[in-house]
N, C-alpha and C positions, 0 to 999 in steps of 0.2 A: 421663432428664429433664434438660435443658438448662438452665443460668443464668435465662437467659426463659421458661420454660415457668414454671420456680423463682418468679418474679417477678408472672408473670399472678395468682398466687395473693392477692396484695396486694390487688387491683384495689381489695376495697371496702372498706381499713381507711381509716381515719384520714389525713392523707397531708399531709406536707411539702411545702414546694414550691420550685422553684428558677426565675430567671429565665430568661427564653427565649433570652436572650444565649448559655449557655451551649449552643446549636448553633449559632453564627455560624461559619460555613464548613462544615458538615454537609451542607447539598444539592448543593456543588462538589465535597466531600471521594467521599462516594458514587456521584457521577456518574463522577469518574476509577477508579473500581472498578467501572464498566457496570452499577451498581445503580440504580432511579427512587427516589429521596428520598422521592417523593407515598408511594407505596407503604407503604413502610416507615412513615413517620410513621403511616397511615390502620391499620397493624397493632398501632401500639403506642396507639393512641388517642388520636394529639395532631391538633390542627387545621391542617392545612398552612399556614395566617396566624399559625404560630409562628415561621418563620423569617423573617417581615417584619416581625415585632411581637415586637423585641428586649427590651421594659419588659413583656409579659405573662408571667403566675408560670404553671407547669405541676408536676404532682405529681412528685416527684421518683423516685416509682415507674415512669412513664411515661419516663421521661428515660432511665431506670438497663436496662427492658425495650426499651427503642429501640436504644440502644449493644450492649446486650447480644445483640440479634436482628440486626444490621447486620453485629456480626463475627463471629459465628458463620456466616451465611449467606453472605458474602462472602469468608471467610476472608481474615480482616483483626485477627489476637489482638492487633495495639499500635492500634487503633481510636483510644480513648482518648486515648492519647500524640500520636497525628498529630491529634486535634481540636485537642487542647490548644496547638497551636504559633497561633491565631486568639486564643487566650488574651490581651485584652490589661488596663492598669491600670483605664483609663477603663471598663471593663464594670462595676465594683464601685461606679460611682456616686459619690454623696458620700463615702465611703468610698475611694477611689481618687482624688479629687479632695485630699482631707486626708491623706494619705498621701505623695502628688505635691509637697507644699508643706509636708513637715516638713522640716529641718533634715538629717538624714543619716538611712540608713539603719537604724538604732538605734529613732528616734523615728517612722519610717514602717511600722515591723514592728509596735512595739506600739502604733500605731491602728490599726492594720487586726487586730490580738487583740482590742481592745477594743471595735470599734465593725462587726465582719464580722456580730454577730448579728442586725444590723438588715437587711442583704442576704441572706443566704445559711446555711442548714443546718448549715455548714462553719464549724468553730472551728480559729484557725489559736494557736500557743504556742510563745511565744520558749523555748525553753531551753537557762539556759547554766548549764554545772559545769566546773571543774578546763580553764579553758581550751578546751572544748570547745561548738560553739553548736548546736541543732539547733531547724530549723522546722518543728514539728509539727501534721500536720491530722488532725483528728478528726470523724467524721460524726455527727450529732446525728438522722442516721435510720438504724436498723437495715439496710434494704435497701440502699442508699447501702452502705452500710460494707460488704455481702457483695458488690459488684457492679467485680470486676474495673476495665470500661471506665468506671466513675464512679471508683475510687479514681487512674486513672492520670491522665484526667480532670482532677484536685484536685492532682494533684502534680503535673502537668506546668503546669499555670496557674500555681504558686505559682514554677514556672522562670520562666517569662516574665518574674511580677512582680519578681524579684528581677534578672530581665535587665535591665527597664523600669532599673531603680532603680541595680543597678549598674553598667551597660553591655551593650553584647549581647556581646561575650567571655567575660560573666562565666560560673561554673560552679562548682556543688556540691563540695566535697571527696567525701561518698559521697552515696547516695540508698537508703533500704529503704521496701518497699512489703508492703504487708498482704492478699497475694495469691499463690498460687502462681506460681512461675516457668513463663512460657512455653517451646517447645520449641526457639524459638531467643529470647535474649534482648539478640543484636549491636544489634536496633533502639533497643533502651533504655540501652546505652552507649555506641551513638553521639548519641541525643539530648540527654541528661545531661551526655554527658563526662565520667563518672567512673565511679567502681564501683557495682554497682547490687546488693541484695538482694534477695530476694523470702522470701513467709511469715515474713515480718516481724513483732511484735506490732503495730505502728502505722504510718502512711507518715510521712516525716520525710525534709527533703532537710538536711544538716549542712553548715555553710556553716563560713568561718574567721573565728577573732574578729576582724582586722582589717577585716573587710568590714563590719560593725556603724558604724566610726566614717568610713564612704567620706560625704563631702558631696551632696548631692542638687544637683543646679545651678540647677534649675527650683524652688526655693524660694524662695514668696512669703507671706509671714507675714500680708499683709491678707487673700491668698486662703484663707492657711488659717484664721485667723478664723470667715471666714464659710462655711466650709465647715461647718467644727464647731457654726455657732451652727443649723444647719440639722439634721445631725443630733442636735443635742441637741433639738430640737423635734421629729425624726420620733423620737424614743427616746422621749418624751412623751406619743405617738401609737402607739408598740406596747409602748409596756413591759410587760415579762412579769413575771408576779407569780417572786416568788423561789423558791417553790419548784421552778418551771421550770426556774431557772438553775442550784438545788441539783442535779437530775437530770442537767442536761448534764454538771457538772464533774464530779460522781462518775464517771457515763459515762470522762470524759476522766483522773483522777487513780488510778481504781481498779487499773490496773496497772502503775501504778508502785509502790504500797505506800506512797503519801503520804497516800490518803484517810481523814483522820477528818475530824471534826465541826469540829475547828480551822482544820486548812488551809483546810475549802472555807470556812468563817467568812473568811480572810484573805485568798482570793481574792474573793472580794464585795466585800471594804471594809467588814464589819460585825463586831462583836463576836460569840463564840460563842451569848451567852444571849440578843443578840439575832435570829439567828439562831433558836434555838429557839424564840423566841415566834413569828416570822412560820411556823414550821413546827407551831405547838401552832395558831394560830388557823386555817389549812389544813387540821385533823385529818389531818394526816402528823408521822412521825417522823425522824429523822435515818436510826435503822435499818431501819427499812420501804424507805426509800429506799434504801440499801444493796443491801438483800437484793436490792429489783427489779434494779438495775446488774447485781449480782454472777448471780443466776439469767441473765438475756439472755446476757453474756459467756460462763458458762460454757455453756451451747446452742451459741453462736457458735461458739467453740474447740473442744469436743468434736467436733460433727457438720463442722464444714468446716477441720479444722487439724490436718497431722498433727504437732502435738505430744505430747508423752508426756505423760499423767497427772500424773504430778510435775511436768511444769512448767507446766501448767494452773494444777494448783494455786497454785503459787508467784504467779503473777499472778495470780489470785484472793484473794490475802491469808491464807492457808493455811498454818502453820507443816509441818502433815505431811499428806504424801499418804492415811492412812489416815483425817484429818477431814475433807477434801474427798470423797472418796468415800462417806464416812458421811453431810454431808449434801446432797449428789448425788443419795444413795437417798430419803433422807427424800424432797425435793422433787420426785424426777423421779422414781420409782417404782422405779428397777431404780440398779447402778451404772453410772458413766461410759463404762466398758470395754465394760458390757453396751450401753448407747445407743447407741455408736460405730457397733456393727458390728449393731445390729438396722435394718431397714428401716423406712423413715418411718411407713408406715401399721400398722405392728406395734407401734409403741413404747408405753409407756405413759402414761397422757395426766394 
């Protein structure tokens, strides 16, 4: 069973959605691979007036079985990657507009952390330690996150923007991606220009701390004003109750070993207890919501990661491999070892 076949399964959950921007150059891309665009789109079940109706949302499932059926069929494994070079600021909206007109680099990363939730699926995360910066994306949809051509997708867009921003010479110190490595992967060190990971915990392009304080030339402080006084009215217009946002950042903190109740309290801007009240009147927990993060991840990593057990755990918050697998069993029926290597429709449910 293939990525996409993996993917058709989705069709009738719930479903995220991303803009239709995100195939602009998609119908030129697969025409120089002697593939019909029509085709493919009418297979993965999007409307061929997606690629002329750049501001229409589509499920991100549909996006993620489109890529994923394009390269496989085409034989085309950096899909992805060559989309991404169409990648540009202005796709991301007011969001790329207030970005465009901050000050330097520094202060254009963390609007576009702060204010990407109102566009896009994709939560992007400055982090800097010990001299070291790295730009990290994280998928706020499960499929999204297992799907090859969407993960390279998201990190080759996040090169452009930081091209846009710091000249088109610019280039990553390294780049790790949350995917198997392909059977050749020259494509993805010549795009990047620099060293490339693969099976990654997270994708993260690692930039150097000087580039943080590079000046933006095209900074204009009336425009960014009103850029902001705009998405502060469309934030108005989708604001997501908190416990929403509890779930992403767990998602996003829970493998680093930074997630308790505190941190995500301080990435909010809220106090911990208040915090627990917007989660007590929800009829959710802090730990309920854990546990959902921590259960999804560890499926994730067991069934499509060959990591070892032990380090499973470790990124699941686990002081010993023998509590992680104790409760692996609880919740999944069998241990982790045993779910790795039994066949899907055998597992227990």
């Amino acid at each position: 069973m293939t990525i996409a076949d993996i993917l058709l399964t989705f069709a009738d959950m719930p479903r995220a959605t991303a803009s239709a921007n995100v195939l602009t150059g998609f119908g030129a891309l697969m025409r120089s691979l002697g593939a019909d665009p029509a085709q493919l789109l009418r297979r993965a079940r999007i409307p061929l007036s997606a690629l002329s109706d750049p501001q229409a949302r589509l499920p991100v499932t549909a996006v993620a079985r489109l890529l994923e059926d394009a390269a496989q069929r085409f034989g085309c494994p950096d899909l992805g990657l060559r989309l991404s070079q169409a990648r540009r600021l202005s796709h991301f909206g007011a969001v790329g507009k207030l970005a465009r007109d901050e000050p330097d680099v520094r202060h254009a990363l963390q609007a576009i952390s702060a204010w990407m939730y109102l566009h896009s699926e994709v939560s992007l995360d400055l982090q800097e330690s010990e001299g070291s910066v790295a730009l990290c994306a994280y998928h706020g949809d499960a499929v999204a996150a297992s799907s090859p051509q969407v993960i390279d997708l998201v990190a080759g867009g996040i090169f452009q923007i930081m091209r846009h921003l710091c000249g088109p010479q610019w280039h990553p110190q390294a780049v790790c991606l949350a995917h198997a490595a392909p059977a050749d992967a020259r494509s993805y060190r010549r795009y990047f220009g620099c060293p490339v990971a693969f099976d990654a915990d997270g994708s993260a392009l690692f930039i150097a701390p000087e580039d943080l304080a590079l000046p933006l030339a095209e900074a204009d402080p009336i425009f960014r004003s009103e850029s902001e006084r705009q998405l502060q009215a469309w934030a108005g217009l989708k604001a997501r109750p908190v416990e929403a946002r509890v779930r992403e950042l767990i998602g996003v903190m829970l493998p680093s070993g930074r997630c308790t109740m505190a941190n995500v309290a301080l990435r909010l801007g809220l106090q911990e207890r208040t915090l627990r009240r917007h989660l007590d009147a929800a009829g959710l927990s802090f730990a309920s919501e854990l546990e959902a993060a921590r259960r999804e991840l560890a499926r994730r990593y067991v069934e499509r990661s060959d990591k070892s057990i032990g380090a499973i755990a470790g990124l699941l918050g686990f002081s010993e491999t023998s509590a992680f697998s104790r409760w692996f069993r609880k919740g999944f029926g069998c241990g982790p070892k045993a779910w790795r290597i039994s066949p899907s429709p055998n597992r227990p449910r």
